[in-house]
N, C-alpha and C positions, 0 to 999 in steps of 0.2 A: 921731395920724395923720401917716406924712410920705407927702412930696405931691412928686415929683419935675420940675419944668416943665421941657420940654429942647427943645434943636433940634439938626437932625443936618442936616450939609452934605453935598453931592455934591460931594466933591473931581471923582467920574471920573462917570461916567453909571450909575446902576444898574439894574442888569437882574434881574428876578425872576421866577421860570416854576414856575407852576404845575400846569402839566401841561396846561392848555389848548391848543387851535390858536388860538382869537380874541384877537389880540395878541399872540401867542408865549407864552401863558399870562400875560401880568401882572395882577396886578389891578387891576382896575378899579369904580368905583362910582358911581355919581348922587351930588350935592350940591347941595343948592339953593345958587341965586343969585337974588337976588331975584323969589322962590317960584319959578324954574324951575331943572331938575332939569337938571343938565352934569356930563358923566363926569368923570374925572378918578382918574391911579392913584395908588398909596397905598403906604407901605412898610406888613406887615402888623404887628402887636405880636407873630405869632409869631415873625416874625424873629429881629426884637432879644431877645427873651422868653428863647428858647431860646438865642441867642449869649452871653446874660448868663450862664446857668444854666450853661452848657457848661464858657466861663472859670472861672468858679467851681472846680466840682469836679475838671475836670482838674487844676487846680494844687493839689487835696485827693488827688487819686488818685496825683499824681506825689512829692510830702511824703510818702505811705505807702510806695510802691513804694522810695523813696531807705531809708526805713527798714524795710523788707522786712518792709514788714503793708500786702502787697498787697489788694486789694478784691478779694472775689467778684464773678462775673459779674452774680448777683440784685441786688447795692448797686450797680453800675455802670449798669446798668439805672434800676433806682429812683430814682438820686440824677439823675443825666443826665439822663434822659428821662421817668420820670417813670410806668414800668413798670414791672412786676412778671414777667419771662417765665414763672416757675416757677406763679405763682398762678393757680385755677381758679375762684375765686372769685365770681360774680356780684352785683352793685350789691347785692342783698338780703340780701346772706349777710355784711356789714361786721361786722368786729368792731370792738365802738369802746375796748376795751381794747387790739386794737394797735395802732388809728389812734394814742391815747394814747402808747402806747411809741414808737412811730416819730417821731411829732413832738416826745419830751423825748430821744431819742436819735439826732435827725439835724436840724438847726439847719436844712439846705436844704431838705429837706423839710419842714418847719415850715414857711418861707416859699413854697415854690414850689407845694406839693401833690406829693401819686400818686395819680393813675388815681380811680378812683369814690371810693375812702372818704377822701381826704386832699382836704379843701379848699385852696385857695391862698389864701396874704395878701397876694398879690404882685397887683396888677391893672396890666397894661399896655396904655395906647392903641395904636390904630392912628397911623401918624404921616403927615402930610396936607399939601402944599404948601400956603400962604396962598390963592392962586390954582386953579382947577380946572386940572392939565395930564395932557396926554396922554402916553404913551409913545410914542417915535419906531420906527421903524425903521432898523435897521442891518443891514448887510450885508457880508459879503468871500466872496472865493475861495479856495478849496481851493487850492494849488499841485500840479501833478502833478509827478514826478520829470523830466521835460523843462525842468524851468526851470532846471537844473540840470545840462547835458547830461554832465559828470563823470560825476554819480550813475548815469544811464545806462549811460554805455560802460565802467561796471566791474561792472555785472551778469555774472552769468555767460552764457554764450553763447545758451544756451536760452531763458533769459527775456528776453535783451535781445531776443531775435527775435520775442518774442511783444509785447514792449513798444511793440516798432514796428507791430506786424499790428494793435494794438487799435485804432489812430485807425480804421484801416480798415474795423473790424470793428463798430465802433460807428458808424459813417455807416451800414451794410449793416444793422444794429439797429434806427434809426432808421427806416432808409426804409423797413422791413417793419410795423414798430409804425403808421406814419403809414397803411401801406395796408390793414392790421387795421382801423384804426380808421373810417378810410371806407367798406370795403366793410360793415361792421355797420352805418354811417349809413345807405349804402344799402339793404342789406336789410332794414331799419326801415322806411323808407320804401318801397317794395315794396310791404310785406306791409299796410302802411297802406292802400295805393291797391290791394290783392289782383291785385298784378301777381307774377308767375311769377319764383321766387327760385331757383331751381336752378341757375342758371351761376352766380349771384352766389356761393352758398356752395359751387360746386367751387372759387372762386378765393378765398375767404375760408383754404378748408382747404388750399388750397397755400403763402396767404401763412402759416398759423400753423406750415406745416415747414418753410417755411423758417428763421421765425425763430427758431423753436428749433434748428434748425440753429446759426445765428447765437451761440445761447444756448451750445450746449454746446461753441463751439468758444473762444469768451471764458472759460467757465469762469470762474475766480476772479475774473478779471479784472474782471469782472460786478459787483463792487463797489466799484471805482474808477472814478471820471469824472474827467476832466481840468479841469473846470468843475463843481465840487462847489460849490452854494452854501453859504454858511453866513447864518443868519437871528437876531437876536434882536430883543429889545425894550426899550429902556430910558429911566429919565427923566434929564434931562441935565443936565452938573456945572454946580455954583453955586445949584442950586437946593437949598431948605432947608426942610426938612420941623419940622412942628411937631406935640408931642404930650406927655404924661406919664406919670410912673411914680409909683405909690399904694400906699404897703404899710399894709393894716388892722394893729391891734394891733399896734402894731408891739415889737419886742424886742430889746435890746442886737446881738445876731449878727444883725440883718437888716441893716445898713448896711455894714462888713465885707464880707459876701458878695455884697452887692451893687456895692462896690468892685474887688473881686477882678473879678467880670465886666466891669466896665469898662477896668479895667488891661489883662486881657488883649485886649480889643477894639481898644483902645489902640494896643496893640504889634503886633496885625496887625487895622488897622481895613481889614476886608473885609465885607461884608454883599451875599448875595443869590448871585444866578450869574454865569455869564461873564469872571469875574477873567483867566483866562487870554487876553482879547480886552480889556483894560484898564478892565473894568467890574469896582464896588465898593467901592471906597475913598472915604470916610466920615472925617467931624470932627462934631466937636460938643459942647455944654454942656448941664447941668443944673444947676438951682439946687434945693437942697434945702435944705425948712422944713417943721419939725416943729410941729404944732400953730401953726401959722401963721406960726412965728418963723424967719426965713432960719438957717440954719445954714451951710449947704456951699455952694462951688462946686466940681461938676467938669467936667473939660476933661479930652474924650480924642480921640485921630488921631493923624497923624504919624507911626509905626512906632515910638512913644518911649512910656514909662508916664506914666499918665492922671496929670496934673496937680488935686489934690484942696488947695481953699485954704476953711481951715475959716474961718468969718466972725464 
């Protein structure tokens, strides 16, 4: 059995989005503290999981392609992610003579699994601050092209005229939405108290021409605001997440390929979302011991190759 104990640092803050609204999607979970139960977000082990797996075979698919034995799209698939797109197969219909083949003819999938009929030897933790912490909120603004009045006065003549009509045109937006919005409070309340709603919705339907009025005269524009929020969620740098990595059975080519994932992490340690907003960037250490007995340390971060000092 090797048994990998690691910790990953937050150089920068990370941000992770699941797709949720609550939190900006991060995860989150209960943890007990003495026996009660405090949120607290987590990186997930598919992150790292799949950044491992990814490194790996890229630097397999790019050795082939130099040697022009490119990979089919099926092995790209399969090896990477862990897919089959061609297969129609259902969980009952396994053949275990090519689970067989596939895992004495493909080393990463040996270790990592595909899809229902390939087991993985690979098990990775969730990775968990020592402490229960929450993810913060962050925030910035959109810039519109006015902050930049150049950028402006070398549009062409057409649009720069309409660039200037927008502020206009979106206060005139606003103040129609605002009185949509009340005259429906209103007639909500009306029709509660069975008081006579007929003036209320000739004025409701005059405000919803205008505004579309409003609508079709912004056109495009319609999707620029000048105050564009921008929203994420992340946990914040210095803090050091704790967790491991466990390969069953393990086999000569598990260590290697699992190296290879690290390296490339290494050389661009980003994990999660929002890089482009300075969130993601990641250090960290593993000690690894086989069958109990320390063997390795690796060290990877920095934008440099993962440092591996055999023990």
């Amino acid at each position: 059995m090797i048994v990998m104990n690691g910790t990953i640092t937050l150089v920068q803050p990370l941000s992770i989005s699941l797709g949720k609204t609550e939190n900006g999607g991060f995860p989150i979970i209960n943890r007990y503290v003495d026996d009660v139960p405090e949120p607290t977000g987590f990186l997930p082990a598919t992150t790292l999981r799949g950044r491992l797996r990814r490194g790996h075979v890229l630097k397999q698919m790019q050795e082939a392609a130099a040697a022009s034995q490119h990979y089919t799209l099926k092995r790209a698939y399969s090896e990477m992610i862990g897919q089959d797109p061609e297969s129609e197969k259902e969980a009952g219909e396994i053949d275990l003579q090519e689970v067989k083949s596939a895992r004495e003819s493909s080393p990463v999938l040996d270790l990592y699994g595909s899809g229902l009929g390939m087991a993985s030897r690979l098990r990775v933790s969730n990775f968990f601050p020592a402490e229960n912490t929450m993810p913060e909120q962050l925030q910035t603004f959109r810039k519109d092209l006015d902050a930049t009045e150049a950028a402006v006065l070398s549009l062409v003549d057409d649009d720069r005229e309409r660039f200037y009509n927008r502020k206009e045109l979106n206060s005139r937006r606003s103040k129609w939405e605002g009185n949509i919005k009340t005259l429906n409070r209103n007639i909500a309340g009306a029709k509660k108290k069975k008081e006579a709603t007929a003036e209320l919705e000739k004025q409701l339907k005059e405000a919803d021409q205008k505004l579309q009025e409003v609508v079709d005269e912004m056109g495009d524009m319609m999707q620029v605001s000048s105050l564009l929020p921008i929203e994420w969620y992340a946990l914040p740098p210095g803090l050091k997440l704790h967790g491991k990595i466990v390969v069953a059975n393990p086999k000569d080519t598990d260590m290697p390929i699992l190296e290879d994932g690290f390296n490339s992490l290494s050389l661009d340690p980003i994990l999660g979302a929002a890089s482009a907003r300075g969130c993601g960037e990641i250090e960290g250490e593993f000690e690894v011991k086989v069958d109990g007995e320390r063997k390795k340390m690796i060290r990877f971060g920095g934008y440099e190759p993962a440092r591996i000092e055999n023990l």
